[in-house]
C-alpha positions in Angstrom: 156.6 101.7 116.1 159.3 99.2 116.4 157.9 96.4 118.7 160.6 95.2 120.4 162.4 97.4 123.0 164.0 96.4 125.6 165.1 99.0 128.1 167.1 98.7 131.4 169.1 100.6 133.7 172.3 99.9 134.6 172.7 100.7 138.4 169.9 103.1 137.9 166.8 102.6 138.5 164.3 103.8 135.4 160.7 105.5 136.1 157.6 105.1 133.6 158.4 108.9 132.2 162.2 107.5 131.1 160.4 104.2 129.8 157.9 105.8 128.1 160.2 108.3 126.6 162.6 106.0 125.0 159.2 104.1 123.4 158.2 107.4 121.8 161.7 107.9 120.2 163.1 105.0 119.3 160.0 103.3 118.4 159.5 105.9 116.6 162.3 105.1 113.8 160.3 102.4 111.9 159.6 104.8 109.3 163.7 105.0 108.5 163.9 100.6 107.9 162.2 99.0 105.1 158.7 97.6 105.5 160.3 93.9 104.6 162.2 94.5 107.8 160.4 96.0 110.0 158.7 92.7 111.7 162.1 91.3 112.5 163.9 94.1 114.2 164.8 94.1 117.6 165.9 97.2 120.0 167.7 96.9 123.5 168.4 100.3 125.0 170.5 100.6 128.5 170.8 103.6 130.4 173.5 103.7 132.5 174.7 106.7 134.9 178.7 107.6 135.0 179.8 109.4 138.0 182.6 112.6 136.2 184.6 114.1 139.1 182.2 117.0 139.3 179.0 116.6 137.4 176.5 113.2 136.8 176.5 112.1 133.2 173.9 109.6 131.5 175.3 107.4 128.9 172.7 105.9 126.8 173.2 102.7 124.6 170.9 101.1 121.7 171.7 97.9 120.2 169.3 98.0 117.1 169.1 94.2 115.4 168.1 93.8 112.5 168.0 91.9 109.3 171.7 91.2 108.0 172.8 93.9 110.7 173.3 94.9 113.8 173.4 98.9 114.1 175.4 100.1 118.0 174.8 103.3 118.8 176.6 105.0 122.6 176.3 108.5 123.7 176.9 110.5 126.4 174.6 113.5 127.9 174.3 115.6 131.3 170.8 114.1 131.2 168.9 111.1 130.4 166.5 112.7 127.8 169.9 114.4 126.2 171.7 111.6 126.1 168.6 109.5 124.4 168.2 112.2 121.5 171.6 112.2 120.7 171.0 108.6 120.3 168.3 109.1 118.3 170.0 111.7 115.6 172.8 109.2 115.3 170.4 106.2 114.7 168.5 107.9 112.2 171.6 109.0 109.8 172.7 105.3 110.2 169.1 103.7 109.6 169.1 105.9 106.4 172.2 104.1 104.9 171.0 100.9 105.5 167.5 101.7 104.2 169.7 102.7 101.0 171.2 99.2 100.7 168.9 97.2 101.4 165.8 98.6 99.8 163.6 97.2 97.1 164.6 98.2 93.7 161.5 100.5 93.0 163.1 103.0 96.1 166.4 103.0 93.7 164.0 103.4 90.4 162.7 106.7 91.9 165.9 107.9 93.0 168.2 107.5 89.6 164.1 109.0 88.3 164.1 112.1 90.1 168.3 112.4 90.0 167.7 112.6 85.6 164.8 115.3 86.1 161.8 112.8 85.0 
């Protein structure tokens, strides 16, 4: 689980459920940054409510920091738990390139390993 997440509303006011929704999914994309990074990353997630002519819509921001980085992520959603997972599918395809780049050499070893069939 990352350990640092910060989450606020912006002229909304957040319950426990919202909170501890956003700790279950985005904490829960440790497992896509390298262990050497993992102590040293920091989250800030805002939730913030647009008013459309018609219908409410939930935009939800992360700010992910972390080593040599800084990964941004802003979606939109007709609700607050849809707006978070399209966070969350975004963050994860991004967190994979950077775990590409900057992982240890014996994650590159297995990779040019398994792409020559041994």
């Amino acid at each position: 689980m990352i350990k640092s997440i910060n989450i606020s509303g912006v002229h909304k006011k957040l319950n426990n459920d919202i909170e501890s929704y956003v700790q279950r999914k985005i904490g829960a994309l440790d497992r896509f940054i390298p262990k050497n990074a993992r102590e040293s990353t920091h989250a800030e997630v805002k939730i913030k409510q647009s008013k459309a002519k018609d219908k409410k819509q939930y935009e939800c921001e992360v700010i992910l920091r972390l080593p040599k980085t800084q990964i941004t992520v802003h979606k939109k959603g007709l609700t607050i738990p849809e707006a978070i997972d399209l966070v969350e599918e975004n963050l994860k395809i991004q967190l994979k390139k950077y775990k590409e780049k900057h992982a240890g050499p014996r994650l590159h070893r297995r990779l040019i390993n398994r792409l020559q069939g041994k």
